[in-house]
Every structure is written in C-alpha cells, then in structure tokens.
C-alpha positions in Angstrom: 0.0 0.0 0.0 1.1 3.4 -0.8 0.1 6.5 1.8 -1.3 9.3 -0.4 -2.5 13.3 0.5 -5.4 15.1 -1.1 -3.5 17.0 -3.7 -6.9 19.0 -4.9 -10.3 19.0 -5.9 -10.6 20.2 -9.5 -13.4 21.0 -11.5 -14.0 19.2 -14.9 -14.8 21.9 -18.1 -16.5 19.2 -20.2 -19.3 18.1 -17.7 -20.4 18.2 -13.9 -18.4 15.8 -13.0 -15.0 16.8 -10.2 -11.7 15.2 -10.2 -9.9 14.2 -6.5 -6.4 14.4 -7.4 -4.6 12.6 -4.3 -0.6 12.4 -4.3 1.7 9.7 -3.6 3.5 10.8 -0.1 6.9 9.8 -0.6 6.7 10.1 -4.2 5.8 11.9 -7.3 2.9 10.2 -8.3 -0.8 11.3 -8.6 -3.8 9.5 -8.6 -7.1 11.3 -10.4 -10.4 9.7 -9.4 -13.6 11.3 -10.7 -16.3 12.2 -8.6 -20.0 13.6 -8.2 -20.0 17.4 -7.5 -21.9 16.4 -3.9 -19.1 14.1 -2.9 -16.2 17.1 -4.1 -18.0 19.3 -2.0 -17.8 17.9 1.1 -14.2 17.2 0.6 -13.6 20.3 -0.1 -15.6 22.0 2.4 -13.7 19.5 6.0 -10.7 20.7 3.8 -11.3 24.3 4.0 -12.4 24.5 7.7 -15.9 25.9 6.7 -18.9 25.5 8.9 -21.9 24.1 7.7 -25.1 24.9 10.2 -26.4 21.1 10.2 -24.5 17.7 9.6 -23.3 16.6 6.3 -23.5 12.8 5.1 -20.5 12.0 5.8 -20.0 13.9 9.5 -23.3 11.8 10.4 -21.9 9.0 9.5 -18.2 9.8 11.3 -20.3 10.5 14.4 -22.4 7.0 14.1 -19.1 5.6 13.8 -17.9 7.0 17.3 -21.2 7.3 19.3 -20.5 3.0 18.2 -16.8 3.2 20.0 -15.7 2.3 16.7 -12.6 4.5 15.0 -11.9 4.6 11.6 -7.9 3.5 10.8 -7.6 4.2 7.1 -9.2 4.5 3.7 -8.0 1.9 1.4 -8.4 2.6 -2.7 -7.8 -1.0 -3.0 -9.0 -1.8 -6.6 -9.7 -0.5 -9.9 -11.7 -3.1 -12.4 -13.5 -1.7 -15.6 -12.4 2.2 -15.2 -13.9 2.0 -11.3 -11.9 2.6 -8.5 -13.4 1.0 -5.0 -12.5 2.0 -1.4 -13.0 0.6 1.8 -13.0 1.9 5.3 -11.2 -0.2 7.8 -12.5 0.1 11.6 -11.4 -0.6 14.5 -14.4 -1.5 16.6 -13.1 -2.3 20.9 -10.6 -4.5 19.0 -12.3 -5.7 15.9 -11.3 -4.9 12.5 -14.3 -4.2 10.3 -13.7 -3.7 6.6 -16.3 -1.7 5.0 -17.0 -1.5 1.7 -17.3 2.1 -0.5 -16.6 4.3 -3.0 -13.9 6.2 -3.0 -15.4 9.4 -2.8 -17.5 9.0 0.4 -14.5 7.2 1.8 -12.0 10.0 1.4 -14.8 12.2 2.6 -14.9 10.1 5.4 -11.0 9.6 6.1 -10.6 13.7 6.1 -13.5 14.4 8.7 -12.1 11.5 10.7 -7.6 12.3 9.7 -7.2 9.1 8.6 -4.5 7.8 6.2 -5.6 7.4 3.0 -3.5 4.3 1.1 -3.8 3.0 -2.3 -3.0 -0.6 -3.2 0.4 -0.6 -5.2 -1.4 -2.4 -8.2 -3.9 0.1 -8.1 -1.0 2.8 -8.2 1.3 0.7 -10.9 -2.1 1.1 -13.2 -3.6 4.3 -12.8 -0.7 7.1 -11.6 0.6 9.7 -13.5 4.0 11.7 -13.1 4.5 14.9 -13.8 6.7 15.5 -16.6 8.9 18.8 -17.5 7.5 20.8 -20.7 9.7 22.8 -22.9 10.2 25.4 -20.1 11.2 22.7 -17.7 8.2 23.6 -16.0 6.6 20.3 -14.2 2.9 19.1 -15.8 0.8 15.9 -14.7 1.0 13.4 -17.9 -0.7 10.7 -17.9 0.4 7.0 -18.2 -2.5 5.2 -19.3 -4.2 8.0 -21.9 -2.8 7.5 -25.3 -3.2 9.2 -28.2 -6.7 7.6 -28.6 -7.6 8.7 -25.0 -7.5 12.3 -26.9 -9.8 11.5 -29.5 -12.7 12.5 -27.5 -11.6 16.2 -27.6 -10.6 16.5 -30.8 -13.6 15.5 -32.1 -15.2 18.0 -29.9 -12.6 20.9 -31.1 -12.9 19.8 -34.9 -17.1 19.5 -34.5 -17.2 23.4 -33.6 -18.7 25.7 -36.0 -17.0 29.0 -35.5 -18.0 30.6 -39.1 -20.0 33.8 -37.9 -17.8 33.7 -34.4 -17.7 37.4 -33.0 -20.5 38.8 -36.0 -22.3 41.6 -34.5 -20.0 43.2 -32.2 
C-alpha cells in the first residue's frame, strides 16, 4: 500500500463531473479519481475548515461511527476493475477490525473528517498514476500514463465538431 495526500479537488470543463487528485507521499505520483460534485464538495468543504449549520453525510456517518466506539484507521483505494476505482473503510471497533465496503469518494470524505491515512493498493498505483513530466520550459505538468493518443480522440472531435464561421459577428 502506498500512503497518499489530497492533492486538490478540480473542477472538470467538459461536464459536472469533479476530479480528486490525491498524491503519492513519498513520491511523485498522482492519482485522479472522478467524482460527483456532492461528494467534491464535502471534501472540499472539511478541507477548507468551513462551517456548515447542520450535519453533512459523511459527518453523520463519522459521528455514528464514534457514538459506536468504533474508530476509523484508514481508507483503502484497494481496486480498480473496468475504469472504477473501489475503497474501503477499515475500523477498529473495541478491537475488531471491520472492513467496510465504499466508494472512494464517500471514503475519502470520510477519512478527512475522521484524519485518517488514505493508502492505495500498489497495483492500483502501478495502473492508474501519473507523473509529472517537465514541458519545454522545464516547468513540471501531470502526464498521464495510461491516456494515449486515442484517449485524446474525445476532444478532438469536440474541437474539430465546432462551427466557429460567424464567431464574434455583431459586435
């Protein structure tokens, strides 16, 4: 298992969808998983320290967990099958280990309302990480290792498929 940190929450252009980068601790590696807008906002919002006036989701759920004298110990991103990552939440309940089965997003949610240590299996890691790599300016950019050239078809289609004849006409 490799320990990761929360790099950011970023917001996709192309649709509603948000992108939790996390980043390998001892390493240079980054790991994006996409996830719902609901899921990025409460993320974002333990991250930032703001105050919400009633209990999220995921802080009524950390407080069922200790009101059960149970603690959570990590998050675990411990596989990725068909383009889905899964997560589970490992608990120590008076001495029992309880694995529990999520998604990543509610997990991490979880982990930061709770500071837990968020690991990723290392085959999950191998798979899906990207490194930064150094552009022209030797300025560092996240590359990914598993989108090829045909991972890029998407958007240029999109570019290729706009009509810009008449663009600016009327100003």
């Amino acid at each position: 298992m490799v320990e990761v940190t929360i790099d950011s929450v970023r917001v996709s252009l192309m649709s509603n969808h948000r992108v939790v980068v996390l980043k390998e601790r001892d390493g240079e590696r980054f790991l994006p998983i996409w996830i719902g807008p609901f899921e990025a906002d409460a993320i974002t919002i333990e991250l930032q320290g703001v105050e919400v006036a009633r209990p999220l989701t995921h802080d009524l759920l950390k407080s069922v967990i200790y009101l059960l004298s149970a603690e959570v110990r990590r998050v675990e991103i411990n596989d990725l099958n068909n383009d889905t990552f899964f997560a589970r939440i490992v608990l120590d309940a008076e001495g029992d280990k309880i694995e529990v089965d999520a998604r990543p997003s509610d997990a991490i949610a979880l982990a930061v309302r709770c500071s837990a240590p968020l690991l990723v299996a290392d085959h999950v890691m191998n798979r899906a990480a990207i490194l930064p790599e150094e552009d022209a300016r030797g300025e560092a950019t996240q590359e990914s290792s598993s989108v090829g050239e045909e991972g890029l078809d998407v958007f240029r289609d999109f570019v290729e498929g706009l009509d810009l004849e008449g663009l600016g006409a009327g100003f």
